[in-house]
C-alpha positions as CSV (number, residue, x, y, z in Angstrom):
1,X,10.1,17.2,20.7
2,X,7.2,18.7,19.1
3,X,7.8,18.8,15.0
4,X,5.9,21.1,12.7
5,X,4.1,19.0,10.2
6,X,4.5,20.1,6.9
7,X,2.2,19.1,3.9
8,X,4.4,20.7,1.4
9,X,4.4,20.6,-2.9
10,X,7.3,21.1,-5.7
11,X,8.2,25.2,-6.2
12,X,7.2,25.8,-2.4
13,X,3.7,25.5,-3.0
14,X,2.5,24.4,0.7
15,X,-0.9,22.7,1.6
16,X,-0.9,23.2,5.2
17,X,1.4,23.0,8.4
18,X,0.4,22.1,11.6
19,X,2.3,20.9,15.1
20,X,1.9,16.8,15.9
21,X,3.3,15.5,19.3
22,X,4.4,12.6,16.9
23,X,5.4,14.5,14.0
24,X,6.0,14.0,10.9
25,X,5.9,15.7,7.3
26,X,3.8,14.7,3.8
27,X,4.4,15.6,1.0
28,X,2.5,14.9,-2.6
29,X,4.7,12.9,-5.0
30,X,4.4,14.9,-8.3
31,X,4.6,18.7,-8.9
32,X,0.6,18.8,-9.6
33,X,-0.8,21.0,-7.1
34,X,-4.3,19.7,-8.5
35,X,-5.3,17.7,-5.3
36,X,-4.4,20.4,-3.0
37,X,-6.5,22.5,-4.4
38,X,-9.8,20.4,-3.7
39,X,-9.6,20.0,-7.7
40,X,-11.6,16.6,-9.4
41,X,-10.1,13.6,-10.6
42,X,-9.6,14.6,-14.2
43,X,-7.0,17.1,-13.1
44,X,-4.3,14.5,-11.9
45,X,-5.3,11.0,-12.2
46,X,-4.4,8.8,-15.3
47,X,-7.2,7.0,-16.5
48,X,-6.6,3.6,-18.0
49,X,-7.7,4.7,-21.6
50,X,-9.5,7.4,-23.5
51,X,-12.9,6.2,-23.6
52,X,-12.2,5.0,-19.4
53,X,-13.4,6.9,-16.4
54,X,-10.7,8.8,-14.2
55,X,-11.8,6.7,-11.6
56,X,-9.8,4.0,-13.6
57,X,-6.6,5.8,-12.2
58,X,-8.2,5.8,-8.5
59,X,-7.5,2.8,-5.6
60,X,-9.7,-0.2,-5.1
61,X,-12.0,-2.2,-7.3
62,X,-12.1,0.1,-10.0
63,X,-11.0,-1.8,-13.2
64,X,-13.1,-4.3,-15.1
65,X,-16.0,-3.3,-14.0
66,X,-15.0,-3.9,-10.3
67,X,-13.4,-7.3,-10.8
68,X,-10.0,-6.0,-10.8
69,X,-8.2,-4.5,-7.7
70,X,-6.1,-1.6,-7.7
71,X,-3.5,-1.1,-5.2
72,X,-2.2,2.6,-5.7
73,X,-2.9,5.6,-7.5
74,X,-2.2,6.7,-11.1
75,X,-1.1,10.2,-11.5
76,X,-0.2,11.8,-14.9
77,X,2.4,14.0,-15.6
78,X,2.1,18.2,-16.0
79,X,4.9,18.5,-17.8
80,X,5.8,16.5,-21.5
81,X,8.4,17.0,-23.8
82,X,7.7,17.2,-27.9
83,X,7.1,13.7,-28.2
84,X,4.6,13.1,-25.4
85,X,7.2,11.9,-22.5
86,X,6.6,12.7,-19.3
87,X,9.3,14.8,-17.3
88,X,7.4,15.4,-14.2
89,X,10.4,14.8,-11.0
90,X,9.3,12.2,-8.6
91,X,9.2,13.1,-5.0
92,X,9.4,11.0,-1.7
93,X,6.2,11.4,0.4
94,X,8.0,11.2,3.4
95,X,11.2,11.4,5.4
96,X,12.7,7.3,4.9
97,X,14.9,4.5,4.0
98,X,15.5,2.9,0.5
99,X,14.3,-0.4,0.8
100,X,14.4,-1.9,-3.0
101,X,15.2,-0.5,-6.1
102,X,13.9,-2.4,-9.4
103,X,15.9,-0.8,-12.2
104,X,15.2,-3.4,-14.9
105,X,11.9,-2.4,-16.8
106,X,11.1,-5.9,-17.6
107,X,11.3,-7.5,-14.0
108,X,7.7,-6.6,-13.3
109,X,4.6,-5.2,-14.1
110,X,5.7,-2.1,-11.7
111,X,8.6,-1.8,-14.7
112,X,11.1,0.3,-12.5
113,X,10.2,1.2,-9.0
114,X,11.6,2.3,-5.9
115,X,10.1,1.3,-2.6
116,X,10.9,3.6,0.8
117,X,10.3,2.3,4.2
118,X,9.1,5.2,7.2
119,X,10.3,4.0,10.1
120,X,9.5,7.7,12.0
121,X,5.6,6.6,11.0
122,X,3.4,4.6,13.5
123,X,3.0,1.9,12.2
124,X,6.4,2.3,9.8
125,X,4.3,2.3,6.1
126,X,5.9,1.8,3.2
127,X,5.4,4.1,-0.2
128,X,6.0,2.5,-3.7
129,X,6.9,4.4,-6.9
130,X,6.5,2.8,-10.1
131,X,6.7,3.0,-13.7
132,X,9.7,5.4,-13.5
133,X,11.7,6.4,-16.6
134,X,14.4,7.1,-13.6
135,X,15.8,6.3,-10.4
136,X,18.0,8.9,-8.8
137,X,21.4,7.5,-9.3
138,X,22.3,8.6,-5.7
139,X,20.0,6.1,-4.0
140,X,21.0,2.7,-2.5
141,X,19.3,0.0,-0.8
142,X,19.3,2.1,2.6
143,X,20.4,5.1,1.6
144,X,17.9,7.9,4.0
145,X,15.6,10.3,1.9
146,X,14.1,13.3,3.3
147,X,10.3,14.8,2.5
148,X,9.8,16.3,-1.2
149,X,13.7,14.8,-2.1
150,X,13.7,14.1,-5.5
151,X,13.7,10.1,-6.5
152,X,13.3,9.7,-9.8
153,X,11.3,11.0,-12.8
154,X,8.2,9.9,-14.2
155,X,8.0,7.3,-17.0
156,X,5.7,4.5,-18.7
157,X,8.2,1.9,-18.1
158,X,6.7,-1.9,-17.2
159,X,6.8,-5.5,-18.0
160,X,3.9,-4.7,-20.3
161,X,3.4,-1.9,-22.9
162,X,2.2,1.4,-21.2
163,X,2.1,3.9,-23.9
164,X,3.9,7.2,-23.9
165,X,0.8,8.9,-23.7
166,X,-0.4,7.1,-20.7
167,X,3.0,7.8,-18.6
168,X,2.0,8.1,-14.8
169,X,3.3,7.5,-11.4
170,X,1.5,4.9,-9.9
171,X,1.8,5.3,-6.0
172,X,1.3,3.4,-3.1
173,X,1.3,3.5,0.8
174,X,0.8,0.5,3.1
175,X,2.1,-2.2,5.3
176,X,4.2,-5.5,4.5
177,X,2.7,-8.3,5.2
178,X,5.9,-10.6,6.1
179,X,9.5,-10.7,6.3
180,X,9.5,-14.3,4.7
181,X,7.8,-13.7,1.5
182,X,10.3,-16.1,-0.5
183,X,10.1,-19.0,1.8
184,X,5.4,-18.9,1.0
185,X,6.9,-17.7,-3.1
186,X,9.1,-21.0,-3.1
187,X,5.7,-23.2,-1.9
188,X,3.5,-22.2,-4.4
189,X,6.2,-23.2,-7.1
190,X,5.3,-20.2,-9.7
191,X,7.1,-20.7,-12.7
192,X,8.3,-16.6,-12.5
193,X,11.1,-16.1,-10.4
194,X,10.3,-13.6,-7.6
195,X,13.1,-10.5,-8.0
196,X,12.0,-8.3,-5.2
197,X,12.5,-9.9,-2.2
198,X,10.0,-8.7,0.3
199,X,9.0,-6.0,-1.8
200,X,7.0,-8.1,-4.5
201,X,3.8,-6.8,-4.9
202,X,2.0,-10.0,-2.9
203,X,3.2,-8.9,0.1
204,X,1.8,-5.2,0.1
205,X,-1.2,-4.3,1.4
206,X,-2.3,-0.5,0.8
207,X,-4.2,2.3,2.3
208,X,-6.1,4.5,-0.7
209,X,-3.8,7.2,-1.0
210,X,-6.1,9.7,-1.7
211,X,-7.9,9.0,1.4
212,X,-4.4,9.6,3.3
213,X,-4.0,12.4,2.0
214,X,-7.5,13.8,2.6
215,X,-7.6,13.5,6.1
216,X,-4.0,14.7,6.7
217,X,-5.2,17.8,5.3
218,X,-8.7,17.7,7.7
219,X,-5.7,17.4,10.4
220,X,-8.1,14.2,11.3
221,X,-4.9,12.0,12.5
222,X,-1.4,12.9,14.0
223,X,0.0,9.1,12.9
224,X,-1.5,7.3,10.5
225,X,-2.6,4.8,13.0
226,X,-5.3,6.9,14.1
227,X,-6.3,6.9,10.6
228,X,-5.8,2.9,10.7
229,X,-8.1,2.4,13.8
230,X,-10.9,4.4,12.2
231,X,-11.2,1.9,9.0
232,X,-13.8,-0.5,8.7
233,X,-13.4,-3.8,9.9
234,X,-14.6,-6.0,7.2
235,X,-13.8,-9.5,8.6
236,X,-13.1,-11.2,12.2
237,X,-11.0,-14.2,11.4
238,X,-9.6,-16.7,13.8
239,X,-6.4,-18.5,12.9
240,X,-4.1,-21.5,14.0
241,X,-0.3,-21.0,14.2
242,X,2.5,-21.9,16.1
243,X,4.8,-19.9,13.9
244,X,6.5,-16.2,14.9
245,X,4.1,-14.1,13.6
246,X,7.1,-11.0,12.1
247,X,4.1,-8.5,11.5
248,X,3.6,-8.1,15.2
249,X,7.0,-7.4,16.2
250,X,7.3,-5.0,12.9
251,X,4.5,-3.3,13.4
252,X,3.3,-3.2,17.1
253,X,0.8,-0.7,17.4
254,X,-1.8,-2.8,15.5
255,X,-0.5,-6.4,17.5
256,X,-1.3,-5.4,21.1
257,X,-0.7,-8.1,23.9
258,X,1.4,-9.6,21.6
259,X,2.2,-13.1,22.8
260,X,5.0,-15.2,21.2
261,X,3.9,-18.4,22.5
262,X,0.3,-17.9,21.2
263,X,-0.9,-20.3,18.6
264,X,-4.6,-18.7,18.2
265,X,-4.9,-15.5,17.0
266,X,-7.6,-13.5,15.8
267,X,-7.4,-10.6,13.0
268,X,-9.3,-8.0,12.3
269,X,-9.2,-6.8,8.7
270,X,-10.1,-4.0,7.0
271,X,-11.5,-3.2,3.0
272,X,-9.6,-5.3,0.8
273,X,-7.7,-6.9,3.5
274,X,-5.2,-4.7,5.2
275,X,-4.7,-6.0,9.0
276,X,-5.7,-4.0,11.2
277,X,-5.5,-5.4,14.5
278,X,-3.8,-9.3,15.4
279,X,-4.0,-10.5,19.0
280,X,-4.0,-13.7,20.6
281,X,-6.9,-15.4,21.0
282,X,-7.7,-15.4,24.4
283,X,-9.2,-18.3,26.8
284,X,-9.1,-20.9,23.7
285,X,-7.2,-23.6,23.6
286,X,-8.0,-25.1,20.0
287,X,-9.2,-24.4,16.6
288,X,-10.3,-27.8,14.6
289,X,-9.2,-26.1,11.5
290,X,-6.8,-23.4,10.3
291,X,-8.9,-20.8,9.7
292,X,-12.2,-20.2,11.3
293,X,-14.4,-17.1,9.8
294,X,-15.8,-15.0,13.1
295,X,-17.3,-12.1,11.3
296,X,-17.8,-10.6,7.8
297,X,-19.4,-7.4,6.7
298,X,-21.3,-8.2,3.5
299,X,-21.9,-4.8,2.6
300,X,-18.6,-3.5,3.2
301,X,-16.7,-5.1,-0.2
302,X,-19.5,-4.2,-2.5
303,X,-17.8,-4.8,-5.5
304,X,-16.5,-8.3,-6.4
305,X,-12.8,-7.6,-6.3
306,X,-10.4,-9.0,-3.8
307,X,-13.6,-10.6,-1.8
308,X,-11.9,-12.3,1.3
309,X,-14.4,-14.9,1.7
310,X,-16.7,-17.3,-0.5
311,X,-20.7,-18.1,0.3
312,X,-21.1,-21.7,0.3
313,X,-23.8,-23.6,1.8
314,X,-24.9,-20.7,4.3
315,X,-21.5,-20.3,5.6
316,X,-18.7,-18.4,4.8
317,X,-15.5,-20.4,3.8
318,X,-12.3,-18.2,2.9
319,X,-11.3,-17.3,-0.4
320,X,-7.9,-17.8,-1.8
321,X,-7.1,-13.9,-1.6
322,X,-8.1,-14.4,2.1
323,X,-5.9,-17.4,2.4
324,X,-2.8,-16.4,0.8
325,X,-2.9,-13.4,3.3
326,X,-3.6,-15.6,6.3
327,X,-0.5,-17.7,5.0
328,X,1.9,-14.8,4.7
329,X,0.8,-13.4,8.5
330,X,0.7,-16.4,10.5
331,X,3.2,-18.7,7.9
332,X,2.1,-22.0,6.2
C-alpha cells in the first residue's frame, strides 16, 4: 500500500508530504520549527558553552578541536520556565517500539533516555533521546509509539553536571551493532557495570541527523537505505570469523548473500564507522590474521576523531575504535 510520507512539526506545522512505495513518516523531535525553515545553526543547536561554536552542538568530530566524536545532535529548548528550565515536549521521530528506557539520571552520561527501535524502516534504525527531565509514564519496554507522539520533556539531566542553561535534547539515529554487547562488555572487564543492555552507547553507530533530515526534505531517498548506499565508504576491511554474525540477519539490506557458514567477510564502512555493507568473502579460503585492512580513504576522516586505522611503517594496522567494532560485528 502506498503511504503518504509526512515530515510533520509540533502545532501542525508541516515541512512537506510526499507518497513513498515504502512509506514512512518523520517527524523533528522538538517544537523548533528552526530547521525546517532552512534557518542556521544558532537557531536550534546547543552549543557546548558560551564562548563555543554552534557547531559544538552538531554530529561528528566537532569537540576538542576535532579529537572528540559526537554521536547525535544537541538541540536547545524554545520554551523555559522563570528559572531557566527547559519545557520543550519531546517527540518520537518515527512510528516504533520502546526498546530501553534509562530513568536513573546517574546511570550514564546520556542521564535519562529513551531508545525507540523502527522496525517499518529499511534497515530498522534506532533513535535515542537523552538528557530528559521526563519519560512519558505511559511507555514500557515495547510499548508502540506513533510519529510526533509525545515521549518525554526536555531536561539537563546526566551522570555529569549539564547546567540548567545548557538543557538540550541530544538526539541520535543509527544502527546496533550487536545483539551480544554484554558477552564483548564482560571481556574487556570495565570496572563500570554496563546498565543498558544492548542499548549502551558502544554499540550505536549513527547517521548525522541533520544530514537525515536534509535529504528527506530534498525527497533524495524513499528508505533510508538509499540514503545508506550513497555514504562514503571510508575503509574495505577483511575479517576472520566463524561466529553468527546477528547484524546480518537484523539488518539484511546492508548483508546481501548472506552466508551463515562463511568465516571471511569483508565490510565496507562508512565516516566514523557505520557498516555499510558485510558480505562474505568470496573465493578465499584463509586470512593469516583477524583483520586484514583492504582499503582506506585518507581524506575521508579528516579530522583526528574516531580514526579507524593507525599509519605504521607504510601500512595501515587498525586502531582500537576499528577493533572494538570489528569485535562487536563478527564477535571475539
Amino acid at each position: 500500500m502506498r503511504c503518504t510520507l509526512l515530515f510533520s512539526f509540533i502545532f501542525l506545522f508541516f515541512f512537506q508530504a510526499f507518497t513513498s512505495a515504502q512509506g514512512y513518516r518523520l517527524s523533528w523531535p522538538t517544537p523548533n520549527p528552526s530547521f525546517a525553515k532552512g534557518l542556521g545553526y544558532s537557531t536550534f543547536l546547543q552549543k557546548t558553552g558560551p564562548d563555543k561554536e554552534y557547531a559544538s552542538g552538531a554530529f561528528g568530530c566537532v569537540r576538542n578541536n576535532g579529537y572528540k566524536f559526537h554521536e547525535g545532535v544537541d538541540l536547545f529548548p524554545v520554551r523555559r520556565d522563570k528559572v531557566g528550565k527547559a519545557e520543550d515536549n519531546i517527540f518520537a521521530s518515527m512510528d516504533g517500539i520502546v526498546a530501553h528506557i534509562n530513568k536513573t539520571s546517574s546511570y550514564s552520561s546520556y542521564g535519562k533516555y529513551i531508545v525507540l527501535e523502527h522496525p517499518n524502516c529499511k534497515p530498522a534504525l534506532y533513535s535515542l533521546y537523552a538528557h530528559l527531565s521526563k519519560i512519558s509514564p505511559k511507555l514500557n519496554i515495547g510499548t508502540k509509539v506513533t510519529v510526533a507522539e509525545e515521549i518525554g520533556v526536555m531536561g539537563n539531566t546526566s551522570s555529569f553536571r549539564i547546567p540548567i542553561s545548557r538543557s538540550h535534547l541530544h538526539f541520535e539515529i543509527g544502527l546496533r551493532l550487536s545483539n551480544s554487547f554484554q558477552q564483548w562488555f564482560d571481556s574487556k572487564k570495565f570496572k563500570t557495570q554496563n546498565r543498558h543492555g544492548n542499548y549502551s552507547g558502544f554499540n550505536l553507530v549513527g547517521i548525522d541527523p541533520l544530514h537525515f533530515f536534509a535529504e528527506y526534505q530534498k525527497k533524495s531517498f524513499k528508505q533510508p537505505l538509499d540514503l545508506i548506499k550513497n555514504l562514503p565508504v571510508i575503509l574495505k576491511v577483511r575479517v576472520r570469523s566463524s561466529k553468527t554474525v546477528d547484524f546480518a540477519t537484523r539488518y539484511p539490506e546492508l548483508c546481501p548473500n548472506y552466508d551463515p557458514q562463511a568465516k571471511i567477510w569483508d565490510c565496507s564502512m562508512g565516516p566514523y564507522g557505520i557498516p555499510l555493507k558485510i558480505e562474505p568473502a568470496r573465493s578465499i579460503t584463509s586470512l593469516d590474521k583477524k583483520i586484514q585492512i583492504l582499503s582506506y580513504d585518507l581524506h575521508g576522516n579528516k579530522k583526528p576523531c574516531r580514526s579507524l586505522v593507525i599509519r605504521q611503517g607504510g601500512q595501515y594496522t587498525p586502531s582500537e575504535q576499528l577493533k572494538t567494532y570489528i569485535e562487536l560485528l563478527f564477535g571475539q
